[in-house]
C-alpha positions in Angstrom: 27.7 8.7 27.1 29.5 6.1 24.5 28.7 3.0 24.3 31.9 0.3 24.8 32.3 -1.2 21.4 31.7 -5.3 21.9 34.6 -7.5 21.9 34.0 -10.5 19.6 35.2 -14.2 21.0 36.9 -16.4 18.8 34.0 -18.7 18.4 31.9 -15.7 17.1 34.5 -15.2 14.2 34.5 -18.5 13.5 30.8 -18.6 13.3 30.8 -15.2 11.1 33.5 -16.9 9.0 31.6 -19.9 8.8 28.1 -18.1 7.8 29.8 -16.2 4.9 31.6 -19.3 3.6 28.0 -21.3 3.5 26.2 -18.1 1.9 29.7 -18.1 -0.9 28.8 -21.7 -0.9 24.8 -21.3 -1.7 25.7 -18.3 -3.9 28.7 -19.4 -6.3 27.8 -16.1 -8.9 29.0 -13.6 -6.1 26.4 -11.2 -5.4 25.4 -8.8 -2.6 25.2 -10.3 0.5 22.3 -8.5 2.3 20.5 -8.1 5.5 17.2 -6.7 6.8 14.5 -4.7 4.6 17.0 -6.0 1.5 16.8 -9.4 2.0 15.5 -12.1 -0.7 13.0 -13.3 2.2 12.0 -10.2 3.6 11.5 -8.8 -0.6 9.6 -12.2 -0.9 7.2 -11.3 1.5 6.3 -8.3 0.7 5.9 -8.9 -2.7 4.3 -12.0 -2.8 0.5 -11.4 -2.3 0.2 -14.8 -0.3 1.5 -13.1 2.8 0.2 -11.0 4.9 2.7 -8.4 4.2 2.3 -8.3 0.5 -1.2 -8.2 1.1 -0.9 -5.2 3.3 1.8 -3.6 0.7 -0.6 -3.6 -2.2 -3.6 -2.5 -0.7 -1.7 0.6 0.2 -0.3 1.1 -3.1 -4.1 0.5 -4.7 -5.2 3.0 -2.9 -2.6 5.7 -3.3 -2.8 4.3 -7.1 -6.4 5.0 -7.0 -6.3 8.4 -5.7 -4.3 9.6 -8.9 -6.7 8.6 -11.0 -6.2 5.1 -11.3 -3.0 3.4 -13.4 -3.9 5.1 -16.7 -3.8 8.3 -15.8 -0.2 8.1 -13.7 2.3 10.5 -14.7 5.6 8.8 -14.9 7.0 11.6 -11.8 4.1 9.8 -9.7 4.7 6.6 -10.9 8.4 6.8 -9.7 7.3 8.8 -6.4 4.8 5.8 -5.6 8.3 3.2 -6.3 9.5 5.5 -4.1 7.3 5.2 -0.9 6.9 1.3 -1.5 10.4 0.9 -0.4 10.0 3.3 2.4 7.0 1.2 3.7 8.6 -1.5 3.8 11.8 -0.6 5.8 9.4 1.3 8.4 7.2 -1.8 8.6 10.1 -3.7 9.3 11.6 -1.2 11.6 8.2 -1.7 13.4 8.6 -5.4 13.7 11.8 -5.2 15.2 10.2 -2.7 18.0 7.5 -5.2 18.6 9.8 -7.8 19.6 12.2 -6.0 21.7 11.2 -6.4 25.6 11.8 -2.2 26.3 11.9 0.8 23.1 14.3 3.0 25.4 17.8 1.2 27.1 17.9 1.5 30.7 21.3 2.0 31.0 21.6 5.2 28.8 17.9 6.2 28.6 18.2 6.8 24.6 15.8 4.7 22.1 16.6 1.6 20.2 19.1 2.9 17.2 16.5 2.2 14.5 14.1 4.6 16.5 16.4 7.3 16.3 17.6 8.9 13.3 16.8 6.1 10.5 13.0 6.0 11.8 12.8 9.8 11.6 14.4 9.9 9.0 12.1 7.4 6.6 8.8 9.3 8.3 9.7 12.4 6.9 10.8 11.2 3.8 7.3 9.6 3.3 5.1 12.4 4.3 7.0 14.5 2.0 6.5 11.9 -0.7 2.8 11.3 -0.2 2.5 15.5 0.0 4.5 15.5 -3.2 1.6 12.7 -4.5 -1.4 14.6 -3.1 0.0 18.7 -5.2 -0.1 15.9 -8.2 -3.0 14.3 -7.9 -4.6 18.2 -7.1 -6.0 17.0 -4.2 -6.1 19.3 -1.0 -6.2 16.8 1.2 -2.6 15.2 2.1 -2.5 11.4 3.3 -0.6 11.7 6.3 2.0 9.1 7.5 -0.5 8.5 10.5 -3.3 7.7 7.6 -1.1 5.6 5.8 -0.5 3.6 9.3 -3.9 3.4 9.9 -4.6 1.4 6.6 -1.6 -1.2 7.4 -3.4 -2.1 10.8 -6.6 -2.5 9.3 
């Protein structure tokens, strides 16, 4: 089933226009203008320690840190694997925000799931459990963290 395509009004253009002309405004160097997990607040957060996302964000990357031997001992393939899965974290975590605040996960009127559940969640799962398998043949540990592992340490 396709979905109709959403007409905007006038007043939204005007209140696009209007947005864009107060970010050119705030932003006289240019720039890219970006949204979601790329965000200057939403990188803020997770990378300042003071919140409770940054908080959660580092304790995970300790602890895959720690089970490569600690930062000494990180080969630089690891080190850019681990850069790697930090961004992917945070774009799921987000992802999972989003789904928390949304009333249903699956739209009644063509039964399929939210668009970030589809493909990009999926997609962003994979990549980190293939990432943190990639991790555990370097660190010559038999035992993989799973994605569901890695979730388990965010909640907690």
């Amino acid at each position: 089933m396709v979905k109709k395509k959403h007409i905007q009004t006038q007043a939204e253009i005007e209140a696009g226009r209007q947005n864009l002309l107060d970010w050119k405004q705030d932003h006289p160097e240019g720039g890219n203008l970006k949204h979601g997990a790329y965000s200057h607040a939403i990188r803020q957060r997770y990378g300042d320690k003071r919140y409770r996302e940054g908080k959660q964000l580092a304790r995970i990357m300790k602890g895959l840190r720690e089970e490569l031997g600690g930062n000494g001992n990180i080969s630089m393939a690891a080190q850019l694997i681990l850069d790697s899965i930090k961004s992917k974290i945070v774009v799921i975590l987000q992802i999972g925000k989003y789904v928390d605040r949304q009333i249903e996960i699956i739209d009644p009127k063509t039964g399929e799931l939210l668009p970030c559940l589809g493909r990009n969640f999926t997609v962003y799962a994979e990549s980190l459990r293939r990432d943190l398998q990639a991790l555990a043949s370097m660190a010559g540990s038999k035992k993989a963290s799973s994605y569901k592992d890695v979730m388990k340490e965010l909640e907690g």
